[in-house]
N, C-alpha and C positions, 0 to 999 in steps of 0.2 A: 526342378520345376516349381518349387514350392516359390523359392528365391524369386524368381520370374514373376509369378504371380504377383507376391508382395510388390517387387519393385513395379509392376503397370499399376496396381491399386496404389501407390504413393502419386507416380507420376499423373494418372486421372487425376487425385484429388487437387494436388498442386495445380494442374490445369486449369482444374474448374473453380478452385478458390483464388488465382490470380487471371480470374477473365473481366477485362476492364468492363464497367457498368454495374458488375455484379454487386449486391448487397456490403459485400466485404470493403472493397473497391470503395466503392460511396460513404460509408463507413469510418474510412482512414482519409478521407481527402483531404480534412483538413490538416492531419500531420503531414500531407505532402507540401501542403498552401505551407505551413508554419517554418519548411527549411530546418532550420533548427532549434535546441533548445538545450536546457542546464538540466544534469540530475546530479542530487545531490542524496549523501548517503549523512543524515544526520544521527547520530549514535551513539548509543551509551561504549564505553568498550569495553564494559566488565558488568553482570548481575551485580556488582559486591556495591557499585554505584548507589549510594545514598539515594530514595528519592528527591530529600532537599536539595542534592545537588544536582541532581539531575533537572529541579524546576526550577534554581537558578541560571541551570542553561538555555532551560526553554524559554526560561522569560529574558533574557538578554539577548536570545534574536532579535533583531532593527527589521521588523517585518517591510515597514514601511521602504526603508533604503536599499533592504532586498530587491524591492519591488523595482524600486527605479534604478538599479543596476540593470537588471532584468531588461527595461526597457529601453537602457540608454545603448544595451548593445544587439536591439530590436530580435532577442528569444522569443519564440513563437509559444516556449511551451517552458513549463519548469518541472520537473519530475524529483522526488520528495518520498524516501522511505518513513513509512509511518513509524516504524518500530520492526527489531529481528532477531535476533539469537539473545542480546541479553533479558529481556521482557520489560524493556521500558519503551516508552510509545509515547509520541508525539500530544495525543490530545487523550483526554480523561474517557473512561468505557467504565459504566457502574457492571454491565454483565459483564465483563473481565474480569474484572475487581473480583464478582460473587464469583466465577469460576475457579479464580487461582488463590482467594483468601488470601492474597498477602498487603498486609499491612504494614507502618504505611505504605499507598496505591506506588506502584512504579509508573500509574498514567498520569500523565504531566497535569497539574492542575487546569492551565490556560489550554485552550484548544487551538493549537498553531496552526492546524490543516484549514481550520474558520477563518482564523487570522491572515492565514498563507490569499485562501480564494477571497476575501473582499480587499484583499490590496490587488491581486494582481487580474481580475476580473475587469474590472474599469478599465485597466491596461491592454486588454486582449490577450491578454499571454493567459493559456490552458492551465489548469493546475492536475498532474498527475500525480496519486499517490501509491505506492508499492509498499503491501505486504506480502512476506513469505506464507505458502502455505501449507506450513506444518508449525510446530507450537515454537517457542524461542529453546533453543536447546540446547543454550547455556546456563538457561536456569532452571535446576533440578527441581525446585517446586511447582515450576508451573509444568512443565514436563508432565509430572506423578499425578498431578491436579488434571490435567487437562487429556489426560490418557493416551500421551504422542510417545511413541517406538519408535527410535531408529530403525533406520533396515527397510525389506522388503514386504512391511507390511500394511495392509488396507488402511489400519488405523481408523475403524467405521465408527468407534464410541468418539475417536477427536472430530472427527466429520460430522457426525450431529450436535458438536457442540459450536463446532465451528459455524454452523450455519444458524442456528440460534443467534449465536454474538453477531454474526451479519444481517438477521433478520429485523434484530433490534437498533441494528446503527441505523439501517436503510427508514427507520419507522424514524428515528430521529432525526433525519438528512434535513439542514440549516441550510445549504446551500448548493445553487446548482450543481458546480462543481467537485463535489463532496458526495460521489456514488463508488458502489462496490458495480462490478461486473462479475457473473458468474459462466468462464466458459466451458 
């Protein structure tokens, strides 16, 4: 019986959260309008990663030539992990930095996610970016720093840190394109 339950309360909700008009609905139209788009997974592939070299590589993205790739093969959308298991990240976070104390920063000097939206903005092409939401957990300092558990647990002291470091990006947000969503 239980079973039963659950599965009508799944199917309501799917109902009711793909009923066309609906908030949701209106919400996503433009990824429908866009057809499609690039995600790319840009990455450290080890913590042991030098920051230096790591901000040699962010600085030798061709943001510009990304860009008109992008457009030449009319992407509607570019999707772009900020950073993930090693704890290096795309553009510089001062509350990062004070969260996990590691010097020098694993966040990229230059802010590629900035750079990413004013090249491809003008173009129409969205800029999406993707982070994980639990701590990078390949690197054991920021891990112990940032108080994230493996396994099946709340993790409530990473979750109010988490949301600090979001609260402070959001106070800093440069450009349209360049928001956190919390669902």
């Amino acid at each position: 019986m239980k079973l039963l339950q659950s599965l009508l309360l799944v199917f309501t909700f799917l109902s009711v959260a793909a009923r066309p008009g609906s908030s949701q609905d209106r919400r996503a139209a433009w990824f429908q309008k866009a057809r499609w788009g690039v995600f790319m997974h840009y990455l450290a592939e080890s913590p042991a990663l030098s920051p230096e070299e790591w901000n040699r590589r962010i600085n030798g993205l061709n943001v510009e030539g990304l860009a008109r790739q992008l457009e030449s093969v009319k992407a509607g959308y570019f999707f772009i992990t900020l950073g993930q298991n090693s704890g290096h990240y795309l553009s510089p976070n001062r509350t990062y930095d004070q969260f996990v104390g590691i010097l020098p920063s694993k966040c990229s000097a230059r802010d590629l996610v900035d750079d990413l939206s004013r090249a491809l903005d003008p173009r129409g092409i969205k800029l999406l970016v993707y982070l994980p939401a639990g701590a990078p957990d390949e690197d054991k300092v920021a891990m112990e720093r940032l108080e994230w558990k493996r396994g099946p647990y709340r993790n409530l002291d990473f979750q109010r840190i988490r949301f600090a470091f979001e609260d402070r990006v959001q106070i800093g947000l440069k450009h349209p394109s360049w928001r956190l969503r919390r669902n």
